[in-house]
N, C-alpha and C positions, 0 to 999 in steps of 0.2 A: 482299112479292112474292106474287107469284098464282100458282100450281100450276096447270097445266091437266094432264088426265089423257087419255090416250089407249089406248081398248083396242083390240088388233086381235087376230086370229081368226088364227091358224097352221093348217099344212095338216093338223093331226093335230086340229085342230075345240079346241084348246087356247086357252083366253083368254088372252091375255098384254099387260100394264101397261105400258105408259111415260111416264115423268113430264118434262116438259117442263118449263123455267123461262125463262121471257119474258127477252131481256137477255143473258144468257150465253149464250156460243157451247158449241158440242157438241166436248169434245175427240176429236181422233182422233191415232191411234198413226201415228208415224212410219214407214215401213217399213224392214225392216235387213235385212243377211247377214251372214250368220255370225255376230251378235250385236252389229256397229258398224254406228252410223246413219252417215248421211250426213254428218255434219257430222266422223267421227272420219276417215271415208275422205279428206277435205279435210285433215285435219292429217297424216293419215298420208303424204297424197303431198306435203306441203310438207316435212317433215322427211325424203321420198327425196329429193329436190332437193336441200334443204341439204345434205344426205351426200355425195350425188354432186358437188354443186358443192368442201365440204370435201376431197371425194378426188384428186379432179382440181387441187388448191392453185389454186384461184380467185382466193382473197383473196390469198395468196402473188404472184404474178403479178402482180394489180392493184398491190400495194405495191412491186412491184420495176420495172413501168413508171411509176408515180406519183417513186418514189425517183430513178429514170434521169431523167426530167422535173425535177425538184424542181434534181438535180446539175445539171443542163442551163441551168436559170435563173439557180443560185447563181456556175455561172464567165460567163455573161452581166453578171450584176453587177459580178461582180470586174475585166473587162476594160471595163465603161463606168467605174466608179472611178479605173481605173487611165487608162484617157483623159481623164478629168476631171483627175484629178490632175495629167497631162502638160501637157494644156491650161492648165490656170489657172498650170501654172508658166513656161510659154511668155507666157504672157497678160502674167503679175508682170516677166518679163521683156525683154517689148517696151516695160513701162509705166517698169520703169527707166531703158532705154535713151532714150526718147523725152523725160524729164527729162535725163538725160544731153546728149544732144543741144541740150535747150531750153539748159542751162546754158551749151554750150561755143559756140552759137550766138549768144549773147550777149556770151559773150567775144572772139569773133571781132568781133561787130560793132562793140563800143569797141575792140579793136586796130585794125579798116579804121577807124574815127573817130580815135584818135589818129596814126596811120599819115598818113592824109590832111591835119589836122590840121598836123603837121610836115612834109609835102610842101610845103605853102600856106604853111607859117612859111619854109620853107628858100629856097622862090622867091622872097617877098617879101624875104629878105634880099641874094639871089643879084642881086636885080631893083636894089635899093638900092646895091650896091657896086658893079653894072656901071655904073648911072647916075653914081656917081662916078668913075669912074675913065676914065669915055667921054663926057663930059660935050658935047667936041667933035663926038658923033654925032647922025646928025640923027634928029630927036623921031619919024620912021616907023618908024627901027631898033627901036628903045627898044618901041614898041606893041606890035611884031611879035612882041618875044621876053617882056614879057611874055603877050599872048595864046597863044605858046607852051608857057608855064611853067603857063598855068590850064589850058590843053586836057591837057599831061599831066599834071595834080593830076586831073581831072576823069576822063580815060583810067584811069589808075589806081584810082581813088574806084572808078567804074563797076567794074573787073576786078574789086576788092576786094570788091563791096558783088554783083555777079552770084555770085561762088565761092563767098560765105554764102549766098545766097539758093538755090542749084542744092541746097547740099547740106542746107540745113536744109528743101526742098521733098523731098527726096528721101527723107530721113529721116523726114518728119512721114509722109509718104504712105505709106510702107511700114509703120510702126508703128503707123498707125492703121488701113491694110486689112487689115494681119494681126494688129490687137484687133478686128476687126470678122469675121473669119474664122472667129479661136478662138471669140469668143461664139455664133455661127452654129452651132460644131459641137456645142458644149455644148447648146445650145439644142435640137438636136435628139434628144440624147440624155436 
């Protein structure tokens, strides 16, 4: 590096030297009071903050509405659990019924089958011994009662085969809009 020299002339006619160095900057002093620069007076008022905020229980405060918050979400949980848990037992319980139902709906419908079944065996016997024993009657009698004896096998069929069908629609539709309800609530929770 290069040295340049610079003399100047003060007001007392005194030569005085300065030496320069090409590159490096000139340090200069910070200014202070009382003996802390600037950069202490920045620490010093962030640790009056901290104090102050410490004294006033900031953090204290903050934790006890974070904790009140926290409690707040914790029985929000507890009463969506406890819904869920209500619901899916509602749910388990329409889903047994609605097999329930499927089973006794089917038993119903072979009772209306063999019910009807022996209606139509009974006529057909009923229809045989009256034609014996009326043999003398004329063959219009005889048509009338049996079309008689099929319209009430058929009357009956019909009552039998509607009172399963009312209630096994009633049952399937209830059980399946309220599995379709529970999951809906679930679902939104």
């Amino acid at each position: 590096m290069a040295e340049h020299t610079v003399q100047a002339v003060s007001a007392a006619g005194e030569t005085m030297a300065h030496t320069e160095v090409p590159g490096v900057p000139e340090h200069h002093e910070e200014p202070t009071a009382f003996g802390i620069a600037p950069g202490g007076y920045v620490a010093l008022a962030t640790l009056v903050v901290l104090g102050v905020l410490l004294w006033a229980r900031v953090p204290a405060l903050i934790a006890k509405a974070l904790d009140t918050r926290i409690a707040g979400i914790r029985e929000q949980l507890e009463q969506a659990a406890k819904l869920r848990a209500e619901a899916e037992a509602l749910r388990d319980e329409y889903t047994r019924k609605a097999k329930e139902a499927a089973v006794e709906i089917v038993e119903m419908k072979k009772a209306a089958e063999h019910q009807a079944a022996e209606i139509v065996e009974k006529s057909k016997r009923d229809g045989a011994a009256l034609i014996e024993r009326r043999k003398a009657m004329a063959e219009g009698k005889i048509a009338a009662a049996e079309r008689a004896a099929i319209e009430e096998v058929r009357a009956r069929a019909a009552d039998a085969a509607a009172a399963a069908a009312r209630g096994l629609i009633a049952k399937q539709h209830d059980a399946a809009a309220d599995s379709k309800m529970v999951d809906q609530t679930i679902a939104q929770f």
